[in-house]
mmCIF file as gemmi writes it, N, C-alpha and C atoms, coordinates in Angstrom:
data_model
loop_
_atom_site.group_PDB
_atom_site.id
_atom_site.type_symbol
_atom_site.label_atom_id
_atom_site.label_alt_id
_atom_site.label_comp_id
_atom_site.label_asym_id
_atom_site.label_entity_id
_atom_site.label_seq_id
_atom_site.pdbx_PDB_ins_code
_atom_site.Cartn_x
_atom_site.Cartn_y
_atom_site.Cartn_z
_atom_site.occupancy
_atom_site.B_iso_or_equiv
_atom_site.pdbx_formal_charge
_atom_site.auth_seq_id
_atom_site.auth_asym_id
_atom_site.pdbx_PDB_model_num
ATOM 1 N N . UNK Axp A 1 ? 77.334 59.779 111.149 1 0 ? 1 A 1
ATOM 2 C CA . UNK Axp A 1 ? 76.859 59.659 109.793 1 0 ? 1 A 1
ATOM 3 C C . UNK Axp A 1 ? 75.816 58.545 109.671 1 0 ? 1 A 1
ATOM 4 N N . UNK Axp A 2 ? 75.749 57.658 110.289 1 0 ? 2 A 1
ATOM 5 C CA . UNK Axp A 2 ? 74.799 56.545 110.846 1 0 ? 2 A 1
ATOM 6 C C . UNK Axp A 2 ? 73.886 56.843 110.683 1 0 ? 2 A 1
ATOM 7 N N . UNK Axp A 3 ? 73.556 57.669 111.642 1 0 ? 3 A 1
ATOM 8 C CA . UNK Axp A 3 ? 72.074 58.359 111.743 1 0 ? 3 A 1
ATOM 9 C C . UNK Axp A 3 ? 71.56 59.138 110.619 1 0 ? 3 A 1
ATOM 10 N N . UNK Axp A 4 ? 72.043 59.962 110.166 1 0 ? 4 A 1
ATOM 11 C CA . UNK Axp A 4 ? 72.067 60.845 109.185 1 0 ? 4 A 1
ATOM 12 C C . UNK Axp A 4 ? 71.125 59.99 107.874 1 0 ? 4 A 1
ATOM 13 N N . UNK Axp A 5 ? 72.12 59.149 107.701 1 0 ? 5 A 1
ATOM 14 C CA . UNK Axp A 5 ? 71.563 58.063 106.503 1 0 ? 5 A 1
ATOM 15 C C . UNK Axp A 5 ? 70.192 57.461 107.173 1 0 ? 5 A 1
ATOM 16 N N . UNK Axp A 6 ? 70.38 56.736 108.098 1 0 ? 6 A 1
ATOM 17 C CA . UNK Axp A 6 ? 69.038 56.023 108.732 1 0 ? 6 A 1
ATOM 18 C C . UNK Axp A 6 ? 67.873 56.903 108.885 1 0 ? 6 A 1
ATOM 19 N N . UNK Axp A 7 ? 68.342 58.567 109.084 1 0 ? 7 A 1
ATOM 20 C CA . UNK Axp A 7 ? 66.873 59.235 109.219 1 0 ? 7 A 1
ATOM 21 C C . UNK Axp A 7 ? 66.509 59.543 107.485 1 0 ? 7 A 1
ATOM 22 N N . UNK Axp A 8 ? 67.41 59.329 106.547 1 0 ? 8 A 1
ATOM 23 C CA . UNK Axp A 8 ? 66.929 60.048 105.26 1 0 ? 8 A 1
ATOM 24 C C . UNK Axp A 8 ? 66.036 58.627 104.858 1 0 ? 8 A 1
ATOM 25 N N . UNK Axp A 9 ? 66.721 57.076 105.008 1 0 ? 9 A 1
ATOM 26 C CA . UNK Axp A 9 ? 66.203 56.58 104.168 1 0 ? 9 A 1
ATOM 27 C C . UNK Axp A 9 ? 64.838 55.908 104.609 1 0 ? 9 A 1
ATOM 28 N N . UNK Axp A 10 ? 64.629 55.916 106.119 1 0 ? 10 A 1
ATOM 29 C CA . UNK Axp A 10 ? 63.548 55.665 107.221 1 0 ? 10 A 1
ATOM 30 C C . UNK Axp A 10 ? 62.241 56.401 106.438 1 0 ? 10 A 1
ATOM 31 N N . UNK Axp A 11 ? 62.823 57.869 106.218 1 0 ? 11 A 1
ATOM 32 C CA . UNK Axp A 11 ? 61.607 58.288 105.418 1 0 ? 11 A 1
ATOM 33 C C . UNK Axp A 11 ? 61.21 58.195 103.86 1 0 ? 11 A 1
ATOM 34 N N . UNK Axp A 12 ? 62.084 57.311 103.251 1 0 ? 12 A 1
ATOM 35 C CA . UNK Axp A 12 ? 61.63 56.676 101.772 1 0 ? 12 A 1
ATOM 36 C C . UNK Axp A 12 ? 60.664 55.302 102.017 1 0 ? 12 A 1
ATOM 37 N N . UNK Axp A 13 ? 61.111 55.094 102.678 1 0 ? 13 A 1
ATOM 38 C CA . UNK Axp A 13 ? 61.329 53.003 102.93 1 0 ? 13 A 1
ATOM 39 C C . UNK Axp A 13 ? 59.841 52.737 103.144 1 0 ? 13 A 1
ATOM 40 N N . UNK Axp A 14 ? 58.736 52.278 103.357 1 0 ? 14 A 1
ATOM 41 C CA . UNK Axp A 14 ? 57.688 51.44 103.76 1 0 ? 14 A 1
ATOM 42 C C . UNK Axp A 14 ? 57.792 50.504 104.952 1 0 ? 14 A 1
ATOM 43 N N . UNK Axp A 15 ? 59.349 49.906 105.115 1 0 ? 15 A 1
ATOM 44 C CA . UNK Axp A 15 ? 58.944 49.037 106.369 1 0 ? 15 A 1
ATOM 45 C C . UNK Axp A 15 ? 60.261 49.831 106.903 1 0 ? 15 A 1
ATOM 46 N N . UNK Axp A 16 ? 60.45 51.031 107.879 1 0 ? 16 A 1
ATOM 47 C CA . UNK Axp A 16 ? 61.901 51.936 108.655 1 0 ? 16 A 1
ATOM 48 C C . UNK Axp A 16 ? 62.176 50.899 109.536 1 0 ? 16 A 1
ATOM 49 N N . UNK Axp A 17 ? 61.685 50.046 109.987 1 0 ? 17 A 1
ATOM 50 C CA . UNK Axp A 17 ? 62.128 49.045 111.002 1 0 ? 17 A 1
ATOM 51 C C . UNK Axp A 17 ? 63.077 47.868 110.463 1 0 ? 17 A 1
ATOM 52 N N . UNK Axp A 18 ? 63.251 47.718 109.033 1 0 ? 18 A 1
ATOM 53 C CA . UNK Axp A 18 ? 64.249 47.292 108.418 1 0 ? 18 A 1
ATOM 54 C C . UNK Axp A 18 ? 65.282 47.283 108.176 1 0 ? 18 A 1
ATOM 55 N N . UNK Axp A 19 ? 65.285 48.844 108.034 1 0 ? 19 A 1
ATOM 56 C CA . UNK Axp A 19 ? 66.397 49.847 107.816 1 0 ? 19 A 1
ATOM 57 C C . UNK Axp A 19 ? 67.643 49.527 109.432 1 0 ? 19 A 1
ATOM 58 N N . UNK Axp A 20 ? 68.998 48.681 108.811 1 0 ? 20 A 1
ATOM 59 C CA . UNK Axp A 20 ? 69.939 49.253 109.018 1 0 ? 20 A 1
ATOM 60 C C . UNK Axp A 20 ? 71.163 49.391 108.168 1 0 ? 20 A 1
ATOM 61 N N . UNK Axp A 21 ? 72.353 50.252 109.426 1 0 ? 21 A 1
ATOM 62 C CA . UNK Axp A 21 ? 73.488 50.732 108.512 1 0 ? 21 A 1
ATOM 63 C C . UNK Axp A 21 ? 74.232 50.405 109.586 1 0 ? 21 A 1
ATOM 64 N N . UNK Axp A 22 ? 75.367 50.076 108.844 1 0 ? 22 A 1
ATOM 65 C CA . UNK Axp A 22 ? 76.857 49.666 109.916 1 0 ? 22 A 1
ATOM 66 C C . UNK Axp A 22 ? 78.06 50.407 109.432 1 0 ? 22 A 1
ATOM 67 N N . UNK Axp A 23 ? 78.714 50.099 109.909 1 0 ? 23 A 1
ATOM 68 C CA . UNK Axp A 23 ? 79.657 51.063 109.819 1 0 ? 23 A 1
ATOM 69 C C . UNK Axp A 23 ? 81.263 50.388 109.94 1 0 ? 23 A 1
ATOM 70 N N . UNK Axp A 24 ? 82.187 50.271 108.834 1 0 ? 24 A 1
ATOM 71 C CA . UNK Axp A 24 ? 83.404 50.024 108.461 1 0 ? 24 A 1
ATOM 72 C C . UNK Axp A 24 ? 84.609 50.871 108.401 1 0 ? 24 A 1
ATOM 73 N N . UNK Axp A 25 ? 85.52 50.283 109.188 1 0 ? 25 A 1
ATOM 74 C CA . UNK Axp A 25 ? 86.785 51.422 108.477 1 0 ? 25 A 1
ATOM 75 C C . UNK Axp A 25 ? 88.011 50.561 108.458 1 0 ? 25 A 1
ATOM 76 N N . UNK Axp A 26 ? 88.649 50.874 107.232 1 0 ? 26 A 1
ATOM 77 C CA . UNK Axp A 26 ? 89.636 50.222 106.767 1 0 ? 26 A 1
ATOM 78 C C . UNK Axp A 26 ? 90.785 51.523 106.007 1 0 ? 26 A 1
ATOM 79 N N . UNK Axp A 27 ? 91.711 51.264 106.439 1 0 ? 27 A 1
ATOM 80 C CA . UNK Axp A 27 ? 92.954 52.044 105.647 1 0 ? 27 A 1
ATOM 81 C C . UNK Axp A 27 ? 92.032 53.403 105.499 1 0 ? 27 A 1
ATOM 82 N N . UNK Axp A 28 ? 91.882 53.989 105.821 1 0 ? 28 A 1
ATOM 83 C CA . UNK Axp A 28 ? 90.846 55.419 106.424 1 0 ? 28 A 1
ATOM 84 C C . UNK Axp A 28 ? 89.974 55.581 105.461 1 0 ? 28 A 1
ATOM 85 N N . UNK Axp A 29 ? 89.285 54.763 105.116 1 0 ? 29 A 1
ATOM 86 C CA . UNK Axp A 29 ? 87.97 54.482 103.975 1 0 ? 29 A 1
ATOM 87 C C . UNK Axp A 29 ? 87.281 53.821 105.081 1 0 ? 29 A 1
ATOM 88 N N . UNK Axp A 30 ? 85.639 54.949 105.519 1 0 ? 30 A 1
ATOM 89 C CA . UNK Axp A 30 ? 84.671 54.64 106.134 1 0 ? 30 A 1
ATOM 90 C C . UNK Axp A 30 ? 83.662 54.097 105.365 1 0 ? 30 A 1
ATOM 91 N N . UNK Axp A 31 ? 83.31 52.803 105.305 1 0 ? 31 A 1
ATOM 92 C CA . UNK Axp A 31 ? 81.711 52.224 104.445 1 0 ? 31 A 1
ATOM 93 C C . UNK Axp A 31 ? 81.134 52.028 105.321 1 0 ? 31 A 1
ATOM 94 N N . UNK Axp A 32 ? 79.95 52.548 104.647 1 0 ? 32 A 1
ATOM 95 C CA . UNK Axp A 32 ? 78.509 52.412 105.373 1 0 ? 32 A 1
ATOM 96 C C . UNK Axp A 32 ? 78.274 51.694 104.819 1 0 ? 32 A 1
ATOM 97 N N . UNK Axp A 33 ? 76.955 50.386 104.937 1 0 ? 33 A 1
ATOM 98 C CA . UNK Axp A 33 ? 76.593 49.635 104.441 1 0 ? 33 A 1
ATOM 99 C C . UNK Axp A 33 ? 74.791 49.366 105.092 1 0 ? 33 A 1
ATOM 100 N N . UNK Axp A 34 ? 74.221 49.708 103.875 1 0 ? 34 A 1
ATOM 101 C CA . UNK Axp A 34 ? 72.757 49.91 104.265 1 0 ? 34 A 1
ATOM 102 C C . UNK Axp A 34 ? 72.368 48.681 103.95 1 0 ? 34 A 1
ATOM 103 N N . UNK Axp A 35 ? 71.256 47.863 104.29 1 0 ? 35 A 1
ATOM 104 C CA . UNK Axp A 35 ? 70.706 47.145 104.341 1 0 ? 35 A 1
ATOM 105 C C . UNK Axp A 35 ? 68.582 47.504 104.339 1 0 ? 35 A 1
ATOM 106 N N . UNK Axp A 36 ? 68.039 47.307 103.657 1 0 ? 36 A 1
ATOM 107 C CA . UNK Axp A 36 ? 66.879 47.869 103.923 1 0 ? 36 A 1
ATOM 108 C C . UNK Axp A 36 ? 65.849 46.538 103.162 1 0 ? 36 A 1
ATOM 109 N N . UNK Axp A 37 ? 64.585 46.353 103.752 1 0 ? 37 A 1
ATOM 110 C CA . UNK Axp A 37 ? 63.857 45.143 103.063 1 0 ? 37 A 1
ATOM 111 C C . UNK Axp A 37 ? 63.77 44.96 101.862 1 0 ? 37 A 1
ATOM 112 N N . UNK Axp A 38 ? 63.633 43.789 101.322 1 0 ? 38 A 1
ATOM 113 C CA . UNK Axp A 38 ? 63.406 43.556 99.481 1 0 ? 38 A 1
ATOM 114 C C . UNK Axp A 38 ? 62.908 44.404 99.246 1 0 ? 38 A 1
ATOM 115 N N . UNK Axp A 39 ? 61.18 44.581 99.11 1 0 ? 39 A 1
ATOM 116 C CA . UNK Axp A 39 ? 60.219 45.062 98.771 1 0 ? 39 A 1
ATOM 117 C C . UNK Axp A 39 ? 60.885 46.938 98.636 1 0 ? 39 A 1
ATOM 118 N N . UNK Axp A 40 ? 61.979 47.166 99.59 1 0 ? 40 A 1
ATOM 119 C CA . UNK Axp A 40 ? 61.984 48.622 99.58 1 0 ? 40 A 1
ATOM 120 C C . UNK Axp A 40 ? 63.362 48.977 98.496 1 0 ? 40 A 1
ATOM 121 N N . UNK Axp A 41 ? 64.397 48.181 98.232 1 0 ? 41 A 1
ATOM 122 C CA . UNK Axp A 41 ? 65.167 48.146 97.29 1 0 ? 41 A 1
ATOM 123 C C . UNK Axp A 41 ? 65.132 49.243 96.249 1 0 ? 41 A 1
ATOM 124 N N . UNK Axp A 42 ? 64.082 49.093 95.578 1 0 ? 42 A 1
ATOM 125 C CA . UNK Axp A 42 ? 63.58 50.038 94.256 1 0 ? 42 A 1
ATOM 126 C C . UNK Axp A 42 ? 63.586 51.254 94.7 1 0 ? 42 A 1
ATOM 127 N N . UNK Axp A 43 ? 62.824 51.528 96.25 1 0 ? 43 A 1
ATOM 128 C CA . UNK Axp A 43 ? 62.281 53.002 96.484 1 0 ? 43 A 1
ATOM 129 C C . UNK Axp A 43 ? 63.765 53.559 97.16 1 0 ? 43 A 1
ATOM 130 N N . UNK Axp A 44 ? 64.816 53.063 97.511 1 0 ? 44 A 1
ATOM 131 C CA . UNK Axp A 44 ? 66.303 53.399 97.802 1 0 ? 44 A 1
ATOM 132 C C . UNK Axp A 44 ? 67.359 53.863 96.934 1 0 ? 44 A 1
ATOM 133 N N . UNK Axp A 45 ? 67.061 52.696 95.656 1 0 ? 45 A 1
ATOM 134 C CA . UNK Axp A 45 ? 67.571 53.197 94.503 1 0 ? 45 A 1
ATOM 135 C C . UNK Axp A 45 ? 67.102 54.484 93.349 1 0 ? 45 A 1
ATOM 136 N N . UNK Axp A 46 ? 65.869 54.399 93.554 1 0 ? 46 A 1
ATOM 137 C CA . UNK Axp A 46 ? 65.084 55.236 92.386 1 0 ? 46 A 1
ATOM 138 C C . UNK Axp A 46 ? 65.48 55.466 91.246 1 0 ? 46 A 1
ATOM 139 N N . UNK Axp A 47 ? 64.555 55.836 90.478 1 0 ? 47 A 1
ATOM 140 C CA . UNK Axp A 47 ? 64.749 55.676 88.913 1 0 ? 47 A 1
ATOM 141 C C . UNK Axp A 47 ? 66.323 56.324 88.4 1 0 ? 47 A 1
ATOM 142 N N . UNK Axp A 48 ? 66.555 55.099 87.836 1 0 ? 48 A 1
ATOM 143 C CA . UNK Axp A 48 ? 68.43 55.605 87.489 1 0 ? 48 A 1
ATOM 144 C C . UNK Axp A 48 ? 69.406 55.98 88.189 1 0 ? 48 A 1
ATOM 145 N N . UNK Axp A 49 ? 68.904 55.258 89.77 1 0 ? 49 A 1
ATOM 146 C CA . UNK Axp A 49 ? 69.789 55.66 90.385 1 0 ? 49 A 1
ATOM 147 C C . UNK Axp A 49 ? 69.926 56.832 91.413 1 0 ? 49 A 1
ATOM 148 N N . UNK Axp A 50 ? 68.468 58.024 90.854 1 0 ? 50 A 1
ATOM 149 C CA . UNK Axp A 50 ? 68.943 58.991 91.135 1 0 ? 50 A 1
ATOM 150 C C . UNK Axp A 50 ? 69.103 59.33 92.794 1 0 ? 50 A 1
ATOM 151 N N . UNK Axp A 51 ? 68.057 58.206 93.574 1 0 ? 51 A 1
ATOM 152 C CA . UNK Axp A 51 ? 68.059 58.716 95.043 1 0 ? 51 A 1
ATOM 153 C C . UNK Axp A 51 ? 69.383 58.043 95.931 1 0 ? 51 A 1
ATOM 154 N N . UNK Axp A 52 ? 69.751 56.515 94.955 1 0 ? 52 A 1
ATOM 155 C CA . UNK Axp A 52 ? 71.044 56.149 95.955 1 0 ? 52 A 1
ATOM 156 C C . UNK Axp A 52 ? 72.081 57.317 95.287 1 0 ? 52 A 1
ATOM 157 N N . UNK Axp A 53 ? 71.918 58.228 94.445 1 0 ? 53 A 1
ATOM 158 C CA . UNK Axp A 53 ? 73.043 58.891 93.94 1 0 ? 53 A 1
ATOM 159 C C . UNK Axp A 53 ? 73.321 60.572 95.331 1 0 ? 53 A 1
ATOM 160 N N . UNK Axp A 54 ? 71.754 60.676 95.028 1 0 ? 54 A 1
ATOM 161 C CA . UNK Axp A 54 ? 71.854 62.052 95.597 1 0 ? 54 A 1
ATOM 162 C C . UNK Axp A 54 ? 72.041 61.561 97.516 1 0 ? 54 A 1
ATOM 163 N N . UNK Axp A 55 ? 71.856 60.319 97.982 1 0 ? 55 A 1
ATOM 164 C CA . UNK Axp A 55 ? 72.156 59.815 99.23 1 0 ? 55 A 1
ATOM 165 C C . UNK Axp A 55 ? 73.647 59.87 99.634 1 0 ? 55 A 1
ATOM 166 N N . UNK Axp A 56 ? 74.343 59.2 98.444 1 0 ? 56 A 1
ATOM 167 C CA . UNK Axp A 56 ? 75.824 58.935 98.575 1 0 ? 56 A 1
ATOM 168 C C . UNK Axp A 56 ? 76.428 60.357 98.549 1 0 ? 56 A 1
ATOM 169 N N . UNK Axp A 57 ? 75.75 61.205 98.055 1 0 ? 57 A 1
ATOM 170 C CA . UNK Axp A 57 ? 76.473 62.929 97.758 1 0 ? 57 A 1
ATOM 171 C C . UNK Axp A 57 ? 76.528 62.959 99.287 1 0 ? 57 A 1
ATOM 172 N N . UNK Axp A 58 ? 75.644 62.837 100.11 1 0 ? 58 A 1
ATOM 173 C CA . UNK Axp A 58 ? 75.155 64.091 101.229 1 0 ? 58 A 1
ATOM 174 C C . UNK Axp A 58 ? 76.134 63.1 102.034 1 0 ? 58 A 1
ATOM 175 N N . UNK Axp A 59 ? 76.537 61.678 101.933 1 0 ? 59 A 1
ATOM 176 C CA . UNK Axp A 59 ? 77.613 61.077 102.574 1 0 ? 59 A 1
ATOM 177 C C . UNK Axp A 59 ? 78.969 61.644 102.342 1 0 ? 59 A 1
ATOM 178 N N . UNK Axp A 60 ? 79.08 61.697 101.297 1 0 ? 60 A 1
ATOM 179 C CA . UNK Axp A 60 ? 80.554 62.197 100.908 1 0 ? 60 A 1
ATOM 180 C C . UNK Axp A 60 ? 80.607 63.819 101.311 1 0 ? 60 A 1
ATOM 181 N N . UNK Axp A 61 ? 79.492 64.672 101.29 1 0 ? 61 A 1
ATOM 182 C CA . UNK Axp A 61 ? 79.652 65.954 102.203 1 0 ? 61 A 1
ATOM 183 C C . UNK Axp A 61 ? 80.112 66.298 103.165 1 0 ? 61 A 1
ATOM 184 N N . UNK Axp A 62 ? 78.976 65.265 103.832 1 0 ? 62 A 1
ATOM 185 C CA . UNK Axp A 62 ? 79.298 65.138 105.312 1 0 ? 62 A 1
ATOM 186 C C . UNK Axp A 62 ? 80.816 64.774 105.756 1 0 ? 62 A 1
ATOM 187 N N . UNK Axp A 63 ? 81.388 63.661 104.934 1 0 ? 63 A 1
ATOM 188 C CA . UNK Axp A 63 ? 82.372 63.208 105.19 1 0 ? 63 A 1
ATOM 189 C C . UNK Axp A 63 ? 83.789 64.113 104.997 1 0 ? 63 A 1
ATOM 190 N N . UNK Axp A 64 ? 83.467 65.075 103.982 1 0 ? 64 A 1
ATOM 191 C CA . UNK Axp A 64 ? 84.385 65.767 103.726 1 0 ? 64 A 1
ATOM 192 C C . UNK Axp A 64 ? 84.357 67.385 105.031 1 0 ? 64 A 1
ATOM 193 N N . UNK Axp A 65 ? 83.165 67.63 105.388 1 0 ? 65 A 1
ATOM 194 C CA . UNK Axp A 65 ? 82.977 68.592 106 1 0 ? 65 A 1
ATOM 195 C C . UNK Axp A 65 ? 83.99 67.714 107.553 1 0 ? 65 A 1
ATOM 196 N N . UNK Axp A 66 ? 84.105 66.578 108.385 1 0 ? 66 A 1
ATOM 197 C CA . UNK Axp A 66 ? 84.169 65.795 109.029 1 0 ? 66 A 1
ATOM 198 C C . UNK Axp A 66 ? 85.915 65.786 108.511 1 0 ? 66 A 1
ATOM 199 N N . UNK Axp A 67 ? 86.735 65.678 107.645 1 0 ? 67 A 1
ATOM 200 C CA . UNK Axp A 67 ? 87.676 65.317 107.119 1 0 ? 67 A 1
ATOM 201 C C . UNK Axp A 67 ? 88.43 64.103 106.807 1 0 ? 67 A 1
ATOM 202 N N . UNK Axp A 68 ? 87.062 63.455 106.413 1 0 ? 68 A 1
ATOM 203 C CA . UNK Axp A 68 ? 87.561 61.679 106.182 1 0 ? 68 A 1
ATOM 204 C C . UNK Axp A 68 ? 86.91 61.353 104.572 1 0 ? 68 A 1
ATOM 205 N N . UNK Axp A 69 ? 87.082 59.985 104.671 1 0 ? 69 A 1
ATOM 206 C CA . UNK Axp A 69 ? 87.043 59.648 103.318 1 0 ? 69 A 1
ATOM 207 C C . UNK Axp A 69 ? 85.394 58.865 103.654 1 0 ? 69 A 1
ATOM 208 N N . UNK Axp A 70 ? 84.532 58.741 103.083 1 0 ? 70 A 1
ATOM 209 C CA . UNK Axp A 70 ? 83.716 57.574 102.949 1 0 ? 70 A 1
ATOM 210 C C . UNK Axp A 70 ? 82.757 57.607 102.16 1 0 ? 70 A 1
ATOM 211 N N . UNK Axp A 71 ? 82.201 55.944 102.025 1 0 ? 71 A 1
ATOM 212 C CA . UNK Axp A 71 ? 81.47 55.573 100.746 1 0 ? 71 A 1
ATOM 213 C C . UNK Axp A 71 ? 79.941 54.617 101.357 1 0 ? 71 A 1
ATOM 214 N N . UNK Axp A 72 ? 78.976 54.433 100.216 1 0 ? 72 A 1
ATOM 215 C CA . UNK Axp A 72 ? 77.77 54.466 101.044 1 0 ? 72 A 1
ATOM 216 C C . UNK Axp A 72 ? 77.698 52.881 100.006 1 0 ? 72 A 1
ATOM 217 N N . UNK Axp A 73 ? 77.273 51.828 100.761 1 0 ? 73 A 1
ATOM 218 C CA . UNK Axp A 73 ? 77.383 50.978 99.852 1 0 ? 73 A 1
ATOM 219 C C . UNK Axp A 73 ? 75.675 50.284 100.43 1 0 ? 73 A 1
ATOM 220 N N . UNK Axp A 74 ? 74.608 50.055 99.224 1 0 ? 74 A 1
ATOM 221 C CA . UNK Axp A 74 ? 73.562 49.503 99.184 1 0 ? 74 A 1
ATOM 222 C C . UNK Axp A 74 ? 73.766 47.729 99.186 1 0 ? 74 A 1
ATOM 223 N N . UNK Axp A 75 ? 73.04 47.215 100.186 1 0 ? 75 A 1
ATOM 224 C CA . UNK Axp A 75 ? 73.481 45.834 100.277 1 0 ? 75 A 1
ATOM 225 C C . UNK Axp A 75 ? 71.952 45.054 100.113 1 0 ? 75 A 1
């Protein structure tokens, strides 16, 4: 799922060499945790939310297609 995220947001971002994601698991709750430069913040989130929204969907897809739990957390 790593990758997955790193290739979607590589192609929003301005600086992809910024871009990382790690990876957590606790009590079977997987967080991802993205990290991406200041300057690219805005273009991750997008207006209202809508691109960290429709990002976190295709996580929780994946995750469910996979049969686990996980959550996409912007840092």
């Amino acid at each position: 799922m790593i990758e997955l995220v790193e290739t979607i947001v590589k192609a929003i971002v301005d600086e992809p060499d910024a871009v990382n994601v790690t990876e957590k698991e606790e009590d079977g709750l997987v967080t991802l945790e993205l990290n991406v430069a200041p300057n690219d913040m805005g273009k991750v989130i997008g207006k209202q939310g809508r691109i960290a929204r429709a990002i976190r969907t295709v996580v929780k897809a994946m995750a469910t297609k996979k049969g686990i739990r996980a959550e996409l957390e912007i840092i």
